[in-house]
Structure formats: structure tokens, C-alpha cells
C-alpha positions in Angstrom: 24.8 -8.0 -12.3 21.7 -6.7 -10.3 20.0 -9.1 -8.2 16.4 -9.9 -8.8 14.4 -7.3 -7.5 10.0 -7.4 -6.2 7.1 -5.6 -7.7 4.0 -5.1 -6.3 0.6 -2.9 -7.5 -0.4 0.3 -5.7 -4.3 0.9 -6.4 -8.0 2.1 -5.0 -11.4 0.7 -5.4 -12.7 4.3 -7.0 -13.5 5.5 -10.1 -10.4 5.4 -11.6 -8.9 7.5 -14.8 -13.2 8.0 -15.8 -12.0 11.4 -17.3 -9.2 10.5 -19.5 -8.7 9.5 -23.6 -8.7 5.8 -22.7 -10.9 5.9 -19.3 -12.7 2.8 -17.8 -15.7 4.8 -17.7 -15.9 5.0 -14.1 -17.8 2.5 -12.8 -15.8 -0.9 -12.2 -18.4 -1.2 -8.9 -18.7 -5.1 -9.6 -14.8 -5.7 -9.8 -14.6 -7.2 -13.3 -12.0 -4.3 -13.9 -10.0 -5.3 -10.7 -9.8 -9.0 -11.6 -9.0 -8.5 -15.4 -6.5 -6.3 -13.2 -4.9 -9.2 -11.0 -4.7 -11.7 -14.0 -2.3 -9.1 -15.9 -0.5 -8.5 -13.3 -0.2 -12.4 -12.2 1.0 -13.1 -15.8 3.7 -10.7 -15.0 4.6 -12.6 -11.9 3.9 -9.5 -9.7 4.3 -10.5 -6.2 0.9 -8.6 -5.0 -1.7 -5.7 -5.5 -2.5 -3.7 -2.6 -5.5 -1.8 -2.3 -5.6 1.0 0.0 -8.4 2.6 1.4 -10.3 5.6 2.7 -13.5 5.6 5.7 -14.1 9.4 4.9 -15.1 11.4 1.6 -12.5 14.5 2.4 -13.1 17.9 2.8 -9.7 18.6 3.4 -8.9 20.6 0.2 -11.0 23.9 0.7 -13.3 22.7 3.2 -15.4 20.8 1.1 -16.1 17.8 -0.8 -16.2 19.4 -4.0 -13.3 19.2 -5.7 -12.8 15.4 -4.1 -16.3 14.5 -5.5 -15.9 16.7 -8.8 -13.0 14.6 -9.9 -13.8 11.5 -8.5 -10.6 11.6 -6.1 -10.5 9.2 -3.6 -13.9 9.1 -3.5 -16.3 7.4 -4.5 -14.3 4.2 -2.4 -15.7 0.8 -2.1 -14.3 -1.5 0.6 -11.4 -3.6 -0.7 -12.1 -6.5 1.4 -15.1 -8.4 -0.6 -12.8 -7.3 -4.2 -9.7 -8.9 -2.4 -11.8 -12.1 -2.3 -12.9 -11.9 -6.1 -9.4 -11.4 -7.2 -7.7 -14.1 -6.0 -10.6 -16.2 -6.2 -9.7 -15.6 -10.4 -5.7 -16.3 -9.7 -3.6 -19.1 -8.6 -0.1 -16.6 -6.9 -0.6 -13.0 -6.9 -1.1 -11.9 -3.6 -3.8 -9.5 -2.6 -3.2 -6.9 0.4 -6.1 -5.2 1.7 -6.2 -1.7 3.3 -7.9 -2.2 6.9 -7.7 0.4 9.8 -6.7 -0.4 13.6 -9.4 2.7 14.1 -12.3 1.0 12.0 -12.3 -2.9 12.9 -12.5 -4.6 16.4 -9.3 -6.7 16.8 -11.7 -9.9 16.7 -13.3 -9.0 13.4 -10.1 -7.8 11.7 -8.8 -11.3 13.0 -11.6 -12.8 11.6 -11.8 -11.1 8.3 -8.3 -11.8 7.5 -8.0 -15.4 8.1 -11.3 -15.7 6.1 -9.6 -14.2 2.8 -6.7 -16.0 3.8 -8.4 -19.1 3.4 -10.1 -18.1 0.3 -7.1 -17.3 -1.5 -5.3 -20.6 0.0 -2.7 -18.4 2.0 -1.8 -15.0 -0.8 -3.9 -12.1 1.7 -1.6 -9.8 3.2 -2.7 -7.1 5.6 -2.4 -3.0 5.3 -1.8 -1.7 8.4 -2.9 1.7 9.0 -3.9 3.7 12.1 -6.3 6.9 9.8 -4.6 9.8 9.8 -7.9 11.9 9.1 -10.6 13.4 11.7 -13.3 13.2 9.0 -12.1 9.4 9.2 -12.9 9.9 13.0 -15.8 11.2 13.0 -17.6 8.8 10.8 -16.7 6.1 14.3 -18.2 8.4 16.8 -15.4 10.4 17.6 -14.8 14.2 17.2 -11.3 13.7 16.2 -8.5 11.6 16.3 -5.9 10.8 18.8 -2.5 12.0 18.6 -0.2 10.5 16.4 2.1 8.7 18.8 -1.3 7.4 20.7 -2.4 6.4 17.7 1.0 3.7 17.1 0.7 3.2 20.8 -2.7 1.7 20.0 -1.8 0.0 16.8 1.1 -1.9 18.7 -1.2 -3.3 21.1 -3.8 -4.0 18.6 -1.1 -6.2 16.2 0.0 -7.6 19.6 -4.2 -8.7 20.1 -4.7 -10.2 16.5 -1.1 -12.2 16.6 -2.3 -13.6 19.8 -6.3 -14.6 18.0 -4.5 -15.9 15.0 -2.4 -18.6 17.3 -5.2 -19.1 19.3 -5.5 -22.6 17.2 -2.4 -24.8 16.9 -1.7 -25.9 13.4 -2.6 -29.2 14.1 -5.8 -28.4 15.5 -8.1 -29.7 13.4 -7.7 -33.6 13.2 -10.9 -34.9 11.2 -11.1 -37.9 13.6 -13.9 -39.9 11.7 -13.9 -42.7 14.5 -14.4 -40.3 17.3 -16.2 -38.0 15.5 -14.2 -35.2 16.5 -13.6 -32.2 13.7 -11.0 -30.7 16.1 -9.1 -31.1 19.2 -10.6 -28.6 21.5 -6.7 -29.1 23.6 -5.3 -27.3 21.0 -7.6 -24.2 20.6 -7.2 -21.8 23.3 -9.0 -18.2 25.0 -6.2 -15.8 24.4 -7.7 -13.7 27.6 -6.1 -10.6 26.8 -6.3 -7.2 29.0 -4.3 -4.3 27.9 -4.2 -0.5 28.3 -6.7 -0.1 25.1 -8.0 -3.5 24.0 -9.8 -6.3 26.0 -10.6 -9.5 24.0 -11.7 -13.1 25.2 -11.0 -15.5 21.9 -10.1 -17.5 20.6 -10.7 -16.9 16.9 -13.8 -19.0 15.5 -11.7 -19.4 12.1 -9.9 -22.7 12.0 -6.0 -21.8 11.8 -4.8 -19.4 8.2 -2.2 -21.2 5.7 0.0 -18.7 6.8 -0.5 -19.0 10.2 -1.4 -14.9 9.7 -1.3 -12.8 6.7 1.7 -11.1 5.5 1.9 -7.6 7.0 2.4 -4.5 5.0 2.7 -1.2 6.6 4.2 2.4 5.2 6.6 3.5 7.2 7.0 7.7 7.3 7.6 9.3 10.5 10.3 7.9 12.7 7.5 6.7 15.0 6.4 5.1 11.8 9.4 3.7 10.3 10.1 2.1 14.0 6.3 0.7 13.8 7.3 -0.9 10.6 9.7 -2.4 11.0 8.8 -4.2 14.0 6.0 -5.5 12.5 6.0 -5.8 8.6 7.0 -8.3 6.3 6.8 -6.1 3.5 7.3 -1.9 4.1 5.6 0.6 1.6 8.3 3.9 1.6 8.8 6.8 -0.9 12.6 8.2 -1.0 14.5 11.2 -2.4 16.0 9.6 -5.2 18.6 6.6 -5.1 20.5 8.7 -2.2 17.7 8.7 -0.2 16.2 5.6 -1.0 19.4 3.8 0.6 19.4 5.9 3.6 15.6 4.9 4.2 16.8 0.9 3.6 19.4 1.2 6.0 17.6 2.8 8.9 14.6 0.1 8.6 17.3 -2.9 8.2 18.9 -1.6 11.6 15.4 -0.9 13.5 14.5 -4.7 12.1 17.7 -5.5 13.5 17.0 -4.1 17.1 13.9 -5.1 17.6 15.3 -9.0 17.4 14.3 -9.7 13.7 16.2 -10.7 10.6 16.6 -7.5 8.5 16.7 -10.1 5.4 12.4 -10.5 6.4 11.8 -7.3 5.8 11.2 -6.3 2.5 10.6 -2.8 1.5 8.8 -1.4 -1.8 9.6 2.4 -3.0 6.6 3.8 -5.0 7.3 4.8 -8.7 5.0 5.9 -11.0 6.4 5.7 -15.0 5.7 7.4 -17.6 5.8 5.5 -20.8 6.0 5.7 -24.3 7.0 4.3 -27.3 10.2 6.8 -27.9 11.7 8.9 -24.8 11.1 12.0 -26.4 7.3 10.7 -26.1 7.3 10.1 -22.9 8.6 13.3 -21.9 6.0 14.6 -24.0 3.3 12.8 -22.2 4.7 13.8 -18.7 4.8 17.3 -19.8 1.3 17.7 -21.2 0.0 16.3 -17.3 1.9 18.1 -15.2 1.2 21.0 -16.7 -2.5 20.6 -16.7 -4.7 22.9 -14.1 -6.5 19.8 -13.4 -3.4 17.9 -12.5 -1.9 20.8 -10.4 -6.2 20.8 -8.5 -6.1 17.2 -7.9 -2.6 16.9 -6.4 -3.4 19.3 -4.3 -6.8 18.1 -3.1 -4.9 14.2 -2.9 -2.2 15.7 -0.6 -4.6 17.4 1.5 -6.8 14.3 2.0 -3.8 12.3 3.5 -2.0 15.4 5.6 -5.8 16.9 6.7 -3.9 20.2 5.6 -5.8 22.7 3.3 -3.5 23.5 0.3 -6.0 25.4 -1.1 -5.3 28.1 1.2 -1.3 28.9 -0.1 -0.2 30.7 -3.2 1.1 28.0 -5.9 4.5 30.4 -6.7 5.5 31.1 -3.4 7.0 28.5 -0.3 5.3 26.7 1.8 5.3 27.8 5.4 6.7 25.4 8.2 3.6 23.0 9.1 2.9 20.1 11.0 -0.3 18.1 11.3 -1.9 15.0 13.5 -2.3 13.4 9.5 0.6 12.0 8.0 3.2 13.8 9.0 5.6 11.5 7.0 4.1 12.4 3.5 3.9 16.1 4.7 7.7 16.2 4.7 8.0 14.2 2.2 6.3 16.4 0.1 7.4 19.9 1.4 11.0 19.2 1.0 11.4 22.0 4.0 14.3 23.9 3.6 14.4 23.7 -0.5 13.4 26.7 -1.4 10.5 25.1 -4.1 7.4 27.2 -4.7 4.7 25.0 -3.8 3.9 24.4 -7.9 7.4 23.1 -7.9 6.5 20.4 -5.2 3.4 19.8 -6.8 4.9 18.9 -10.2 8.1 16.7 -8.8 5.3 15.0 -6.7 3.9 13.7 -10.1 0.7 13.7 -8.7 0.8 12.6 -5.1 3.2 11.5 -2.7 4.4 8.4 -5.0 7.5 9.0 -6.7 11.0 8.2 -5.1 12.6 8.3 -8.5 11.6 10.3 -12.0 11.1 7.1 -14.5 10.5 8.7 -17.7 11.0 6.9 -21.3 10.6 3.8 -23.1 10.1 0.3 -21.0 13.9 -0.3 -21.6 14.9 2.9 -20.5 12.9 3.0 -17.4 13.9 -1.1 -17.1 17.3 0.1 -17.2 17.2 3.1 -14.8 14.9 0.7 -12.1 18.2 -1.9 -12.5 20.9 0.9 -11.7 18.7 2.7 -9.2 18.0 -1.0 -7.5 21.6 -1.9 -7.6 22.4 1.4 -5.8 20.3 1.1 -3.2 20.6 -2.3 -2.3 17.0 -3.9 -2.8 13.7 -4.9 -2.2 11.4 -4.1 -4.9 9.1 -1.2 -6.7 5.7 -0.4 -6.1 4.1 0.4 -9.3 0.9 3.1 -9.6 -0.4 5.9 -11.6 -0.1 9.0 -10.9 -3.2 10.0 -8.4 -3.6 6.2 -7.4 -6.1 5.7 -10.7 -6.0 2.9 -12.9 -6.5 3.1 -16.7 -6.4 -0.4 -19.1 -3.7 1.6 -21.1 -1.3 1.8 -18.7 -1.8 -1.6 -16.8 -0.8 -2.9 -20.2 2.1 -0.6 -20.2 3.4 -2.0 -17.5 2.4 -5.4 -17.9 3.4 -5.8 -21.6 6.2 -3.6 -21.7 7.9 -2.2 -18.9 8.0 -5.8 -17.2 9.4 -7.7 -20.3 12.1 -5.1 -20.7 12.9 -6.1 -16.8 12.8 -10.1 -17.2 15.1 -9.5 -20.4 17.5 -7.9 -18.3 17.0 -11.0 -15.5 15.6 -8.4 -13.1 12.3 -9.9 -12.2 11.1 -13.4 -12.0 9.7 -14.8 -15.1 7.6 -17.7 -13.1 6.4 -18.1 -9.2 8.4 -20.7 -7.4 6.0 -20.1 -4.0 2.2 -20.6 -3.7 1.7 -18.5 -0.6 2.4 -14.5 0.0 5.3 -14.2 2.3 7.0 -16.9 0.4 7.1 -15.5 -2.2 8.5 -12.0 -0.8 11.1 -13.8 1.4 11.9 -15.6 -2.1 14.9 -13.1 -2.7 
């Protein structure tokens, strides 16, 4: 029998499905939406909802913000930090990972920020990590463009090293409550981290009393091999999207082995491959539903325009029936070969269409919840773990397929004894590490 495997939620603070039969109507600004959100997917006993992010309204996809503001992809973007701190404020274990860039925050304030939600949501924040992979991201920061790629990890390295440091910079027994004395906290036990390095200078210590979790759980995605080595230094959990079963082992393998050499437990590091199911209530149905989207010259646009927001490469620019030439880019050069499949042969319609909507599907999940329950089991058992990464395709968010999942998919997966039925952890990484 399959071991028990993780889920987590892939979403954006934007205007979700606003377009669609059963749309939100685009405007879930205040985060009632996101928090009706979280309590679905806590009563599924999700292990978290991550909510990425963008600093930049593109103009990637034909050099302007057109077709980006047109359809309302990835853009309009509101920052997930305050909405991190409403959601868990209305649940009691789902964990809420928040999308913050090593380019955008000063080490102290990221710090800062982090152990503040942590303490809000009694020890369930986890941590994004991202370096920005786009110069419009740049030049919103008061640069002209971005470093190169490998700077860019050097940077984030040292910056992880920085907060570690500021979140330790109070011992967990630091704050004694000493009513005779009247001392709150032992100041012999909160400590200047007085660090100095190649790209970060920083004094502390942090003016946050100690997090639950002594830090939040770190999530990173893991692409390029200069990625993937990132990752899995640092991350509890890894975000990843593989060719199929095959590929999804290979990926597991390589990170388990880079955990392994950089002195950590493989066994800490979980890693989530994103899926994005199509439902319905008979297979032929949901094949039917799959077809009607892919299809659709809106679908092909915004795939396009979404892939070209995270690789900073214009795809308007290439014919959709012939190959893609060879490319490379300073974006994310991960999700550019993961999307090109170089070597293939596809058209670039044909990548467009297997990419079922962005750069989110390791394996097709097409049919009714026990179908797609029962091809998550084999593909899971195959590859050897961690857990699935649920989203829609183009990262939007309708009520109709939250309930979907939430209401069908997931109790065709607990009847199979593939995912938990209850939380048996109160904080984040506990509840990861919990199998």
C-alpha cells in the first residue's frame, strides 16, 4: 500500500478566474475569498497554501502590459504578507507560506516580518524563497536590471545565512517574565549577530522576541541545477515540476542526494510536484472540459503571456506551429526548459497545450476524483514521495474548483488512506516532517 502522501495549495493574491461561468468577480481585495479559501482547505487537512508573488506588472509578452492587464494575469497582485496574517488568523493548522523576494526586503525586515506572522499564526508561516527572475522586477528597486543568475543565488545564500543568524539572535529561553525583578527578558541571552559579508552588512539582533518555530519553514522551487543545489541546502519543503512519474523520481533523487551532501537528512526535505486536475463528474467529462480550454485562443494568449512573465522571454515573437529556437534567459531558466522540452520536436502550440496553462503540470490528471485519486496513488508510489501541489491552471482560483478539490478529489484520497484525515501537529514543519 502507498504511504501517506502531503498536499499543499499553489495560489496568487490577483483577480482570479473574474472571466469565467462561475468567476469570483474579480475583486477578493479584502481577503474574505482567501480565508473562505484556507478554511476549505484546513477541513481537508492540507498541510499549507502558498501564495506567490510578483513586484512588477510584466511587459514581457509583446512588450507591453496589455495582454497581462487585459486578462488580469498576474496582475493586478496584492502583497501576500498582510492576507497570510488574515488567514491563519481564521484557522487553527493550515499553514500559510508567503512569497517574499531576497531582491525586495532588507534581511532585518524580512526577519522581522516573518517572525511577526509567525507569531500571529502561533508557529504555521513558512517562507517562499525567491531571488526575482525579472528586470521589470529590478527596476521597480532602483536598478536597471538584474544580476546574473548565479549572483543572484550567491546573494540569496548569504542573505538566508543573515536571517538564520537574526532569528537565533534570542535564545529560546530568553524571555523569563521575572515579576520580582521586573525583568521581561534576560538581555544575556539576546545577542548583536554583527555580521559582515561580501553583500549584506547587518548589526541585530532582531527586536521580535524568539518565533515558535525558532524560524519559519522554508520553501523554495528548485529549477536549475544552481537552483535545485540552493534548495536543497536550505528548504524544508521544495516546490518542483517533473516529466511525468520518470522524471519526477529522477528530480527526488538528485535533491535527496544534494540534501545528503550538504550534511542534512534527506528524510527533512520534503518536495511537492505541481498538478493541476481537471475534474468532472464522469471521465469522458473531464476530458471534455480539458479539451474545450486548451483549445481556447484565450488559453493559448495567456499561457503564453504567463510563461513570458516568469522566463522575461517574448513568446509573442515565435510562430505557434513551428519549434522553438534554442534560448536561454537571466529569468528562470529552470521553467524555460521545462517548458521547451529542447530537443522534442513540439511546435510551440504543442508545449503550450501539454503545459495546461503554465509551467504547473508534472503529470496529466484528467477524470473523476477517484480516477485522478487513483492515478496521484500509483504515480506517488512510483516515485517515492513527498506530496502534490494543487492549482488551477494559470495560478487563478475559482469557488468551483476549490470545492472540487476539497469535496471531491480529497475524499477519494482519504478513502484510499492516502492523505491524513486529521492534524496530529500544531506547527508547520511538524506537520511536513510528519511522514
Amino acid at each position: 500500500m502507498t504511504k501517506q502522501f502531503h498536499l499543499g495549495w499553489f495560489l496568487g493574491f490577483s483577480a482570479d478566474e473574474w472571466n469565467e461561468p462561475f468567476s469570483n468577480g474579480g475583486s477578493p481585495w479584502n481577503g474574505d475569498f482567501y480565508v473562505e479559501m484556507a478554511k476549505s482547505l484546513e477541513r481537508a487537512c492540507f498541510d499549507f497554501m502558498m501564495v506567490e508573488d510578483t513586484l512588477m506588472i510584466s511587459e514581457a509578452f509583446g512588450h507591453s502590459m496589455e495582454t497581462y492587464l487585459k486578462h488580469g494575469l498576474m496582475a493586478p497582485k496584492h502583497d501576500p504578507a498582510p492576507l497570510a496574517a488574515l488567514m491563519t488568523a481564521a484557522t487553527r493548522h493550515l499553514g500559510v507560506v508567503t512569497t517574499m523576494s531576497t531582491m525586495a526586503y532588507p534581511p532585518f525586515m524580512l526577519a522581522r516580518l516573518c517572525s511577526t506572522l509567525d507569531h500571529i499564526s502561533n508557529g504555521r508561516t513558512g517562507w517562499n524563497i525567491v531571488t526575482t527572475g525579472e528586470n521589470a522586477s529590478a527596476q521597480n528597486f532602483g536598478m536597471d536590471e538584474l544580476p546574473s543568475r548565479e549572483v543572484r543565488y550567491e546573494m540569496a545564500d548569504e542573505y538566508v545565512d543573515v536571517v538564520c543568524k537574526l532569528f537565533d539572535s534570542w535564545d529560546e529561553d530568553a524571555v523569563i517574565l521575572d515579576r520580582e525583578r521586573g525583568y521581561y527578558a534576560d538581555h544575556t541571552k539576546v545577542r548583536t549577530i554583527d555580521f559582515e559579508g561580501k553583500y549584506y552588512k547587518v548589526r541585530g539582533p532582531l527586536n521580535t522576541v524568539r518565533s515558535p518555530q525558532g524560524r519559519p519553514a522554508f520553501v523554495q522551487a528548485g529549477g536549475s541545477p544552481r537552483g535545485r543545489a540552493f534548495a536543497a541546502k536550505h528548504a524544508d519543503a521544495i516546490v518542483a515540476v517533473g516529466n511525468g512519474p520518470a522524471g519526477m523520481k529522477k528530480y527526488r533523487e538528485e535533491i535527496r542526494a544534494l540534501a545528503a551532501e550538504a550534511g542534512r537528512n534527506p528524510d527533512d526535505v520534503k518536495i511537492f510536484f505541481c498538478i493541476t486536475p481537471t475534474l468532472g463528474e464522469t471521465d469522458e467529462e473531464a476530458q471534455a472540459r480539458h479539451a474545450r480550454m486548451i483549445n481556447s485562443d484565450r488559453f493559448i494568449e495567456q499561457s503564453l503571456a504567463f510563461i513570458a512573465g516568469v522566463t522575461d522571454i517574448d513568446f509573442s515573437k515565435f510562430d505557434l506551429d513551428k519549434e522553438l529556437p534554442p534560448l536561454t534567459t537571466n529569468g528562470e531558466q529552470g521553467s524555460l526548459d521545462k517548458f521547451a522540452q529542447w530537443g522534442s520536436g513540439k511546435t510551440l502550440r504543442q508545449l503550450v497545450i501539454e503545459a495546461s496553462g503554465g509551467l504547473v503540470s508534472s503529470v496529466e490528471l484528467i477524470g473523476t476524483p477517484d480516477t485522478v485519486a487513483k492515478k496521484m496513488g500509483e504515480v506517488m508510489e512510483e516515485v517515492g514521495g513527498d506530496g502534490f501541489l494543487i492549482t488551477s491552471p494559470s495560478l487563478r482560483m475559482s469557488r468551483r474548483y476549490i470545492t472540487e478539490v476539497t469535496d471531491g478529489l480529497v475524499p477519494a484520497l482519504q478513502r484510499l488512506g492516502l492523505t491524513r484525515t486529521v492534524y496530529t501537529t500544531n506547527m508547520l514543519r511538524e506537520t511536513m516532517k510528519e511522514f
